[in-house]
C-alpha positions, 0 to 999 in steps of 0.5 A, spaced: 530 449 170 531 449 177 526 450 182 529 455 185 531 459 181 524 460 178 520 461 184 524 467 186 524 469 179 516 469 180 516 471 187 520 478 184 515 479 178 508 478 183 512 484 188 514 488 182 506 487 180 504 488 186 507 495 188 505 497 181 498 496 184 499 500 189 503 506 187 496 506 182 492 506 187 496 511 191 495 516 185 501 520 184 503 525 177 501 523 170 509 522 169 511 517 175 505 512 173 508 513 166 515 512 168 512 505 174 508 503 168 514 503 163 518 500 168 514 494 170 513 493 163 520 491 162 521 487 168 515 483 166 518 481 158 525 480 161 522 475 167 519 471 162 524 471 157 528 469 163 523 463 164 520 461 158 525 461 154 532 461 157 529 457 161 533 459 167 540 458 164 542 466 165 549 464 162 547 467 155 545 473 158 552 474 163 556 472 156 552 477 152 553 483 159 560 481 159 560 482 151 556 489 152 561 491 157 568 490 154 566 494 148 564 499 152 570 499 156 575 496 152 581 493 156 588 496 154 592 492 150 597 496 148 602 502 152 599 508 149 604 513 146 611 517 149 610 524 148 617 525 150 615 530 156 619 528 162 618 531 169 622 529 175 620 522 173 613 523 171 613 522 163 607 524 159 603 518 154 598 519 149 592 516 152 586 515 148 579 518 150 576 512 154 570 510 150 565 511 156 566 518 155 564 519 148 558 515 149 557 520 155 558 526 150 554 522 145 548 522 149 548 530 151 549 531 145 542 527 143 539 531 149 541 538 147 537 536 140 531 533 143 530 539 148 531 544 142 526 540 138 522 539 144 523 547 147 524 551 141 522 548 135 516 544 137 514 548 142 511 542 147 514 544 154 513 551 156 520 556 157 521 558 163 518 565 162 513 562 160 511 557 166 514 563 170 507 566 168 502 561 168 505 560 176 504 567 176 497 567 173 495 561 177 497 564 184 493 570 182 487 566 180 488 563 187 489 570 191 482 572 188 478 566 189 480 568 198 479 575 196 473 573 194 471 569 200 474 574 205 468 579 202 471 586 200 474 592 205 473 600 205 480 602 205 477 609 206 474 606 212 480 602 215 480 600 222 484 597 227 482 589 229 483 588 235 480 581 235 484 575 238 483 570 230 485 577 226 492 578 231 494 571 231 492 571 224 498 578 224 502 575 227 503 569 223 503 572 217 509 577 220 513 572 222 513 568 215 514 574 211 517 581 216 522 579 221 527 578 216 527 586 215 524 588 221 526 584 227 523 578 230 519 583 235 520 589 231 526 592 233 527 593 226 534 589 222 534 592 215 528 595 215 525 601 221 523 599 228 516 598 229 515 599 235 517 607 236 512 612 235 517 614 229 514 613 222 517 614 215 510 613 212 505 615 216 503 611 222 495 610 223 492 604 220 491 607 213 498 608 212 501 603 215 496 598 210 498 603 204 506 601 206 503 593 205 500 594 199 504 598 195 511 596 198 517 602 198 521 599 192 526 605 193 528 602 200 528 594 197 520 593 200 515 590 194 508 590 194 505 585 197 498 586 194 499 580 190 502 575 196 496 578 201 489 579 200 486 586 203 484 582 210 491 579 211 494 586 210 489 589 215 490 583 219 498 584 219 497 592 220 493 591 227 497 586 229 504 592 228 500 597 231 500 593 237 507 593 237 507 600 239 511 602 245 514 594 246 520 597 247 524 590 245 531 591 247 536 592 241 531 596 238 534 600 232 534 609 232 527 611 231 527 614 223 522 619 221 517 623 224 514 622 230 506 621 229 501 623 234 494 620 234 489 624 232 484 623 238 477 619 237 470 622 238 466 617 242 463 613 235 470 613 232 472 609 239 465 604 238 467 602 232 475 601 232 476 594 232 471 592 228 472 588 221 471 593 215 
């Protein structure tokens, strides 16, 4: 065999090699060191069958490609049929289906039954309602786990944090999650103008928390109990209440009820901002 040949065929299986090593050693999913394995697995076997036994001389394989290839896809001898349809010199022949798409068929249909033993009979893969569930159920594990590193909060108790850590941590989340109904500074788009004085909900912090929480699905808002945690939901609510009086130009007609705040007695007003 030339030696040429065999040193790049040797130089190509220590490459393959070596990169298998190394998407081993860098981890991944179960499914990609399967698929890795599997691939290098073949070009090992070809490569020695290439070397050891054909001893270099590919020839057979070409012929036996080629071979594959005209079966697959036949070269036309013969005109395919006149039908007999003439339009404005564009005549209408009988051409057979080329082969290439029966074997495309074929194989949807083998995938149609493997995905039916595999999704309905057997039950190996979760259906989509059912991995919907376990994504949710993981999320809410999730959500409990931070809940119960932030510590629990009295509702009844509630007060505004006035904290820089919490209003960023406010503004953050609003930004994500609420400029897209309530404007960017608040001006309100979909949903009402947080800057005003003017409330559908009630406007002190219990009632803006309680919007959070429960969301107003007659207005298209969802729960956001199961995306935030207590903290995160009071962390927000302060940093909205701090909105009030911005007056952001294009700011929406106010809706609701003007909302007075109740004036504070003096240990009220040495506890707001304090972490409940």
């Amino acid at each position: 065999m030339n030696r040429s040949i065999r040193n790049r065929i040797l130089n190509s299986l220590v490459l393959i090699v070596g990169m298998t090593a190394i998407a081993f050693a860098g981890g991944g999913t179960e499914m990609a060191l399967v698929a890795t394995g599997t691939i290098t697995a073949f070009f090992v076997l070809f490569i020695f069958f290439v070397v050891f036994v054909l001893n270099g001389n590919i020839d057979a394989l070409v012929r036996f490609f080629r071979a594959l290839y005209d079966y697959i896809i036949p070269a036309s001898e013969e005109e395919a049929p006149d039908l007999g349809h003439d339009f404005d010199g564009i005549r209408e022949l009988d051409n057979r289906i080329p082969p290439w798409f029966n074997y495309l068929f074929a194989v949807t249909v083998l995938f149609a039954v493997i995905y039916a033993l595999d999704y309905h009979v057997l039950g190996t893969s979760p259906l989509p309602t059912e991995e919907y569930n376990q994504e949710v159920a993981a999320a809410d594990l999730m959500r409990r786990l931070r809940i119960a590193s932030e510590g629990e909060i009295d509702e009844a108790t509630l007060a505004v944090l006035t904290d820089g850590a919490s209003l960023k941590a406010g503004a953050e989340r609003y930004e994500k999650y609420c400029v897209s109904c309530h404007g960017a500074k608040g001006e309100g788009l979909v949903g009402p103008n947080l800057t005003d004085a003017y409330w559908i909900h009630g406007g002190n912090v219990k009632d803006v928390y309680a919007t959070i929480k429960n969301g107003v699905p007659a207005k298209g808002m969802i729960s956001w109990k199961l995306v935030f945690t207590p903290k995160e939901m009071q962390q927000v609510s302060s940093y909205i209440l701090g909105m009030q009086g911005t007056n952001p130009p294009g700011g929406k007609k106010p809706e609701g009820e003007l909302y007075v705040a109740p004036k504070q007695t003096a240990s009220e007003k040495a506890g707001t901002g304090a972490s409940i």
